[in-house]
C-alpha positions in Angstrom: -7.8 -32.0 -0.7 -8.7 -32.2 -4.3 -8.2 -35.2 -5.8 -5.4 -34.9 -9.0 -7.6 -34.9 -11.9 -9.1 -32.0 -10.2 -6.1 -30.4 -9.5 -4.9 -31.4 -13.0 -8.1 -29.7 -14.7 -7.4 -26.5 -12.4 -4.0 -26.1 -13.3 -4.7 -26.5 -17.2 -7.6 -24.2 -17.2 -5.3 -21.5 -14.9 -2.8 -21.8 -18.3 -5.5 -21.9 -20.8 -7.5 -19.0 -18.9 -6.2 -16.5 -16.6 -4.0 -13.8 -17.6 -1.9 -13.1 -14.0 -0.9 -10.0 -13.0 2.7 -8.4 -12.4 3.4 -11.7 -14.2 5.9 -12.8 -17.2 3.5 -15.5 -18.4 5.8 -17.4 -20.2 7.6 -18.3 -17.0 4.3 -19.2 -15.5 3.0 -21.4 -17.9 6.3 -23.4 -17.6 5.8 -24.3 -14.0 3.1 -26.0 -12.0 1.2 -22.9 -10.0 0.6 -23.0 -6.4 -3.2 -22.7 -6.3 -4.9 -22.0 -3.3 -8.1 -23.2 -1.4 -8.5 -22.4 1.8 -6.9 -19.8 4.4 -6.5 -20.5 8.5 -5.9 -17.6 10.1 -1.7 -16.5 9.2 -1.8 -20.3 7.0 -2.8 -20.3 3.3 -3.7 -24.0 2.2 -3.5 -25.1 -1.0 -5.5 -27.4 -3.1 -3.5 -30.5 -1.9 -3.6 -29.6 1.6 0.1 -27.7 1.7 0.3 -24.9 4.1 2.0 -22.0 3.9 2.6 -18.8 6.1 1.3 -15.7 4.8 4.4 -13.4 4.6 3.1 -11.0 2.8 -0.9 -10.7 4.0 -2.5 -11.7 0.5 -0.6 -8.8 -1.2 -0.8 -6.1 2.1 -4.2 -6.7 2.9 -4.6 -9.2 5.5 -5.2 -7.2 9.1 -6.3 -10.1 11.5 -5.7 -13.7 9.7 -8.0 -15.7 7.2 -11.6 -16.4 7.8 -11.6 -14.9 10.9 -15.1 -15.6 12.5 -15.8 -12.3 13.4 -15.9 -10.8 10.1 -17.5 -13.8 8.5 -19.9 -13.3 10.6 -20.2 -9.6 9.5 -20.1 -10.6 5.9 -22.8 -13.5 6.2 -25.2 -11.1 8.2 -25.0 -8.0 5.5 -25.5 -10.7 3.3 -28.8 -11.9 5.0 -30.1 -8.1 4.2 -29.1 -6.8 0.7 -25.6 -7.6 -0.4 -25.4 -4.4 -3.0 -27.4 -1.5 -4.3 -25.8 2.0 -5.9 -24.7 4.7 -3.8 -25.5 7.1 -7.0 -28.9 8.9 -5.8 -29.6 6.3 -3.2 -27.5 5.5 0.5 -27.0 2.5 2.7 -26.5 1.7 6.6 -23.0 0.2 5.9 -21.3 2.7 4.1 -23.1 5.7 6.6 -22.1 4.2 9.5 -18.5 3.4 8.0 -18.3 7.1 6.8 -18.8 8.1 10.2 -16.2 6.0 11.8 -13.8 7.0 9.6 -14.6 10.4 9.8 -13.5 9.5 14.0 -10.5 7.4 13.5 -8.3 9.7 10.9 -6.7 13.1 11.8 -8.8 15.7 13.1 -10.4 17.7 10.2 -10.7 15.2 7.4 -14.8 15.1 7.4 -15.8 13.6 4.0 -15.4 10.1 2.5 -15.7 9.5 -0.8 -15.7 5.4 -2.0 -14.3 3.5 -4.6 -12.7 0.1 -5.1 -9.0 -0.1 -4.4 -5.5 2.1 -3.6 -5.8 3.3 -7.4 -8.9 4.4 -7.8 -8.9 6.3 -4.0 -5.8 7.9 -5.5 -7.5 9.0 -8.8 -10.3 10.7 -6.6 -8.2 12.9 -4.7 -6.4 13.8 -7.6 -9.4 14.4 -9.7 -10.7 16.2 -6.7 -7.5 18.2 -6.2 -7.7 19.4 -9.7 -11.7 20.1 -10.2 -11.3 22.1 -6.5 -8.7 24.9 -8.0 -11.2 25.4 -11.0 -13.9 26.2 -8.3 -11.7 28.6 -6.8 -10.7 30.5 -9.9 -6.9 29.0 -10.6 -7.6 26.7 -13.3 -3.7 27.0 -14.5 -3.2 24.7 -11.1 -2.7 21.2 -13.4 0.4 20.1 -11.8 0.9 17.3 -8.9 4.8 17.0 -7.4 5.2 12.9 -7.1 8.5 11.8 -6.2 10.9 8.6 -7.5 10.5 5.2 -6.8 6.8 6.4 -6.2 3.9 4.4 -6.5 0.9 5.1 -6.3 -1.5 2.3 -8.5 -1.6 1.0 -12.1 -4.8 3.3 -13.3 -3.3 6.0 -15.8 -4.0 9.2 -13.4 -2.2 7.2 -10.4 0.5 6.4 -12.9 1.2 9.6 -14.0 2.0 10.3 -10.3 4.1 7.3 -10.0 7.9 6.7 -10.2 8.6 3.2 -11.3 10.2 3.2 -14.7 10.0 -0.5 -15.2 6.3 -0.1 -14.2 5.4 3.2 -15.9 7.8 4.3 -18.9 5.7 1.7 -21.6 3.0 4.1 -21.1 4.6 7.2 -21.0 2.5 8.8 -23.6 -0.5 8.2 -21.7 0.4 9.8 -18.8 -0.6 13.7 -17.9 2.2 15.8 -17.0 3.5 16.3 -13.8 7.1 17.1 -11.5 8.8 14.0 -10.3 11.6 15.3 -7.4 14.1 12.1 -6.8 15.2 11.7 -3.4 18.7 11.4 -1.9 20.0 8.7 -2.4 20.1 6.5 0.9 21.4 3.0 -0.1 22.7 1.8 -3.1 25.4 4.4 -3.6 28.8 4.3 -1.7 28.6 7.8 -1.0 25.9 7.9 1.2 27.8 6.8 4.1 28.8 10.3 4.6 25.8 12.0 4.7 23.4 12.1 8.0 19.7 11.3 7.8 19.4 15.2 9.0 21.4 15.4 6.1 19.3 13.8 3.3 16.3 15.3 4.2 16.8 18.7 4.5 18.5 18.0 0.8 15.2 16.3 -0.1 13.2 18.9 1.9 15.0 21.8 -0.9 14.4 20.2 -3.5 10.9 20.1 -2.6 10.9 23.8 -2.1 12.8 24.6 -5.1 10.3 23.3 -7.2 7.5 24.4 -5.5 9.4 28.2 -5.9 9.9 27.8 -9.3 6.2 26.7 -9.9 4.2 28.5 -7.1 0.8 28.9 -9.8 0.9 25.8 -11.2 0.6 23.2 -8.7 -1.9 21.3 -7.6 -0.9 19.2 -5.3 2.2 16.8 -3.9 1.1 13.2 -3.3 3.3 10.9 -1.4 3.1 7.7 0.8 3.8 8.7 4.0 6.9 7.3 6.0 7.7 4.2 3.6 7.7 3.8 -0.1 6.2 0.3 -0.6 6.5 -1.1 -4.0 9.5 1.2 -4.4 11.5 -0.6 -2.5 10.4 -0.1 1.2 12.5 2.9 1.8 12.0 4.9 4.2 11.8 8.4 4.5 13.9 10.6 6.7 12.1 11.2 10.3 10.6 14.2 10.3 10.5 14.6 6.2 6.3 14.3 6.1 5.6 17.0 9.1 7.9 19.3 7.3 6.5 18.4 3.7 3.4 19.0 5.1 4.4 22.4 6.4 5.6 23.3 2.8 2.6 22.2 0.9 0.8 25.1 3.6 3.5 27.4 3.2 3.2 27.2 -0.7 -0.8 27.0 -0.5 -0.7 23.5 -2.2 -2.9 20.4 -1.4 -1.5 17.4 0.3 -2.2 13.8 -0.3 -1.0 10.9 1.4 -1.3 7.5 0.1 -2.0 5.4 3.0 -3.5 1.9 0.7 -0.4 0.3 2.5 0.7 2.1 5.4 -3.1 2.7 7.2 -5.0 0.2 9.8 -1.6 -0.5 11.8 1.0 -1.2 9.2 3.1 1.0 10.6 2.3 0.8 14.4 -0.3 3.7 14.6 -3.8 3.7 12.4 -2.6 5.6 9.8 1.2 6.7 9.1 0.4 10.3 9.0 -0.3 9.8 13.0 3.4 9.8 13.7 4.0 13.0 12.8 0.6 14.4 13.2 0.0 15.2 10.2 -3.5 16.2 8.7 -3.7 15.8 5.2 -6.1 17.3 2.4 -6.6 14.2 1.3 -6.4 10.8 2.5 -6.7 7.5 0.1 -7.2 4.4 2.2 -7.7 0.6 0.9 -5.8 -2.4 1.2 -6.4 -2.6 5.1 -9.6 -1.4 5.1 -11.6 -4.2 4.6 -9.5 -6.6 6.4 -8.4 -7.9 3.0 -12.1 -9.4 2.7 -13.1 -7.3 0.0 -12.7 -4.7 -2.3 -13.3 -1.2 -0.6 -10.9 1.9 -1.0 -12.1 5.2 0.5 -10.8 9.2 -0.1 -10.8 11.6 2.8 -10.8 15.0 2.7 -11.6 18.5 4.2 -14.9 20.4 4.6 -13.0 23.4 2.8 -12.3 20.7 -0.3 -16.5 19.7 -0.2 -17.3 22.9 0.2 -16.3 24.4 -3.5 -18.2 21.8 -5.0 -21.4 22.9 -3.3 -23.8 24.9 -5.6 -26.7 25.0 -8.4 -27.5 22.1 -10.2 -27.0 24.7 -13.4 -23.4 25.3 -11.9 -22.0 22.2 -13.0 -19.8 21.9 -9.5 -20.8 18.2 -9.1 -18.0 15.8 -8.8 -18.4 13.7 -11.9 -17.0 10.3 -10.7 -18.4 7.2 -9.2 -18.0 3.7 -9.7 -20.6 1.1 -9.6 -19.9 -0.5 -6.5 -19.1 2.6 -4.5 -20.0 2.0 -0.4 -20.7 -1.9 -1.0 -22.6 -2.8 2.0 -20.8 -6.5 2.0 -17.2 -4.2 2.2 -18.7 -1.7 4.7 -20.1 -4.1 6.8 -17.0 -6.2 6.9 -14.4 -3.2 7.3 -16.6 -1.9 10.3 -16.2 -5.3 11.8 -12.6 -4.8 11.0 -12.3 -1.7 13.2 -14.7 -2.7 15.8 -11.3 -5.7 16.4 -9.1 -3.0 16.6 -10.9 -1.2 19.3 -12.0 -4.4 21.2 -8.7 -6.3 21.3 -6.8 -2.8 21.8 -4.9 -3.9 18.9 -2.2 -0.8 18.2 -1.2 -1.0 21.8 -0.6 -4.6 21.9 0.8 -4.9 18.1 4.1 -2.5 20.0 5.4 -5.6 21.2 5.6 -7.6 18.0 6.6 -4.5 16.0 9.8 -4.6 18.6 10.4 -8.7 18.1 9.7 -8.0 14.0 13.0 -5.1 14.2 15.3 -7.0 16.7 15.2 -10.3 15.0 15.6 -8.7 11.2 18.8 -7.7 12.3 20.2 -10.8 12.3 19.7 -10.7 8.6 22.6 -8.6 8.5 24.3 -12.2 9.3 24.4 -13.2 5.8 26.8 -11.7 3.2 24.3 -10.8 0.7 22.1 -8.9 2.6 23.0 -5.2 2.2 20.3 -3.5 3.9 17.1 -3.9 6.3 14.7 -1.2 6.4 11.6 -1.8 8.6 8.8 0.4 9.7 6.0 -1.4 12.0 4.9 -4.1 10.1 6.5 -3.9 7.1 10.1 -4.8 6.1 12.2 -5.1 3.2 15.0 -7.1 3.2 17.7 -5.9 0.1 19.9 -8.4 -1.6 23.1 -7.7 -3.0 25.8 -9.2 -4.7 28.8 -7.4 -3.1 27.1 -5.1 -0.3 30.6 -3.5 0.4 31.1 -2.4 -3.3 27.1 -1.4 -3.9 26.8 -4.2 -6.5 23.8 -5.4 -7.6 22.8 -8.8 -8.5 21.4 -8.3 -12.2 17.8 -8.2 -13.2 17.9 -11.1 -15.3 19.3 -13.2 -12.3 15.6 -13.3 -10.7 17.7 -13.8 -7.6 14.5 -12.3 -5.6 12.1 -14.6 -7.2 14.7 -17.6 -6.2 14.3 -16.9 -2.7 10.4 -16.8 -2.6 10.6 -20.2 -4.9 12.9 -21.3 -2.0 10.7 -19.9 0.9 7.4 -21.4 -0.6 9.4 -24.9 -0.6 9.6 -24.3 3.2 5.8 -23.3 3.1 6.3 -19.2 3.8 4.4 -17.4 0.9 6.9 -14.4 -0.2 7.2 -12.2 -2.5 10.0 -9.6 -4.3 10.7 -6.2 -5.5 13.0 -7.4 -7.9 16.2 -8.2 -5.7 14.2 -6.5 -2.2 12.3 -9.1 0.0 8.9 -8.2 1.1 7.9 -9.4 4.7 4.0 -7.8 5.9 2.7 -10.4 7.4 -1.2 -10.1 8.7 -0.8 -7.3 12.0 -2.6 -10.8 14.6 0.4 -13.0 13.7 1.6 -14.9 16.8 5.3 -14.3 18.1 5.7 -18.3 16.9 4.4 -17.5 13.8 6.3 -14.8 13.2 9.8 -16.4 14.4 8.9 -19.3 11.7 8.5 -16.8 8.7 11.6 -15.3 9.6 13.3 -18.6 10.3 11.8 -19.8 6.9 12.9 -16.5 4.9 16.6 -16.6 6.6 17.1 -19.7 5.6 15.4 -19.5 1.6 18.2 -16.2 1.5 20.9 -18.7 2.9 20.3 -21.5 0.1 19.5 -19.2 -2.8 22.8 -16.3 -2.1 25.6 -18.8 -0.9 
């Protein structure tokens, strides 16, 4: 525990200093920040020796609890050897042997990895990719990407461009490359949608997709999407069924597909990757988040042979894919996130995760106990839990109430570390959490939605 002139000198220098992220920093220099030291496996610990439950795993990251010992003891043994040196004209035994076990672990047929930082860039390299690969195979006038609402897809401008946020993306609107945004039906939120089946809504969805795909057949790219759930949109989830058949459009239309799996890969969702549950193989595949336990920052892109192929030839060609970033295949990251995997395969971690993604869905039903809470929508690990003012009338609570950024104030005071999508509650706790410690976080969030909503 820091003493408080330590603690006092942290806190001023946080206001003086750091510029947060996602943050209205007026609001945050007018409270007292929770600043953290220390993590214990599902517990973060702050600097006066508060503990709080991870609910959210360190922003989707967290896989198997804080300073586990196996993958500090992967990180201190890379670091023993070389802890970085450039992947541009040079390699290293981390990122080949990661490369390879991705290469085994996804869908059958994605055989090239391509590294970068985070979820955004990964997603700018398979769109960059996309787009450089139809100017190799003579259809330069393919520019367009089909994204759909409530997307999101990272912060960078090129993920932006694909992304579907408006309070996140319409201040830089005139940065942003053109592209074909299809809106979903609507599947909460509306009072008509009681009448439709999910069949329904996604065969609505699914001809929407095809309509624009008909009416732009030599222009597109590509269709990006996360597979299965919409995180930062609002965890919603997407009709059963509506990737495998998107995937058999993008084929149909000779498109490129490319799934956004920074949140939904390594488990989230109760397989390795999303895509798995409706065996889909992708053209491209952008992994992060997960991937390096949430020890570090690695992202990686996946693709196809065909995809590597077209950029094969002479130097004089100019085929090369321009794009790298200085830390590409980090060996401290690769080392770590082949740790990472090695704990899947050892603790048979999927199969045994099966029975906590069943506790997780049972018990956030009775969520539906409290008469603010107008909808639940869960997928594996992940859950969002949507507030409303009057669920039986559709009615909102309004933005400027911060009613989800009351509840998370309310579950830290119970030590459960939250956090909202405006009036939705996030719960993706690390995929190793206990069936105790899980039952306390939902205890601890049932109860911070009781005090704030009656």
């Amino acid at each position: 525990m820091q003493n408080l002139r330590d603690r006092e000198k942290l806190a001023a220098w946080d206001k003086d200093y750091l510029w947060h992220p996602f943050t209205q920093m007026r609001d945050w220099l007018a409270e007292e920040p929770i600043i953290i030291e220390r993590g214990e496996g599902v517990y973060l610990i702050d600097v006066d020796g508060n503990r709080y439950l991870d609910g959210i795993a360190s922003m989707w990251t967290n896989v198997h609890g804080h300073n586990h010992p196996e993958l500090n003891a992967a990180l201190k043994s890379q670091l023993d050897k070389i802890a970085h040196s450039t992947l541009l004209g040079y390699s290293n035994i981390p990122a080949i042997q990661l490369a390879q076990k991705l290469v085994e672990i996804t869908p059958k047929g994605l055989d090239k990895v391509f590294y970068s930082d985070n979820g955004s860039t990964a997603v700018e390299v398979a769109l960059k990719m996309a787009f450089q690969y139809w100017q190799h195979q003579a259809q330069p006038q393919r520019k367009l990407f089909i994204h759909f609402d409530k997307a999101y897809h990272g912060d960078t401008v090129g993920a932006m461009s694909v992304g579907g946020i408006e309070s996140f993306h319409n201040t830089y609107n005139s940065l942003l490359f053109k592209s074909i945004r299809v809106s979903a039906p609507e599947t909460y939120r509306s009072s008509n949608v009681v009448d439709d089946s999910a069949e329904t809504l996604k065969t609505r969805w699914l001809d929407t997709v095809e309509q624009t795909l008909s009416e732009h057949s030599e222009q597109v790219a590509g269709i990006i999407l996360e597979p299965l759930v919409q995180g930062a949109g609002g965890m919603l989830i997407a009709p059963k069924g509506f990737l495998k058949e998107l995937a058999t459009l993008a084929k149909k239309w000779g498109t490129l597909l490319i799934v956004d799996e920074v949140m939904t890969g390594f488990g989230r969702t109760g397989k390795m990757w999303a895509c798995e549950h409706e065996n889909v193989t992708p053209d491209f595949l952008c992994t992060a988040k997960g991937l390096a336990a949430g020890y570090l920052p690695l992202a990686a892109t996946l693709t196809t042979d065909e995809i590597y192929n077209a950029f094969l030839g002479e130097y004089r060609d100019l085929k090369t894919f321009f794009h790298g970033h200085t830390f590409t295949g980090n060996p401290l990251a690769c080392a770590v996130a082949l740790e990472n995997i090695a704990i899947f395969e050892r603790e048979n971690l999927l199969d045994r995760l099966q029975t906590t993604i069943k506790h997780f869905q049972n018990q956030l039903q009775e969520f539906y106990t409290l008469p603010h809470v107008g909808d639940v929508r869960v997928c594996g690990m992940a859950a969002g839990i949507e507030l409303m003012k009057n669920p039986d009338t559709y009615t909102p609570y309004p933005f400027e109430e911060k009613v989800g950024i009351q509840v998370c104030k309310a579950a830290l005071a119970q030590g459960a570390v939250l956090r909202p999508l405006v009036n939705t509650i996030v719960l993706m706790p690390p995929l190793q959490i206990s069936i105790s410690e899980l039952n306390s976080l939902l205890d601890r969030t049932y109860r911070a939605i009781d005090t704030v909503t009656k």
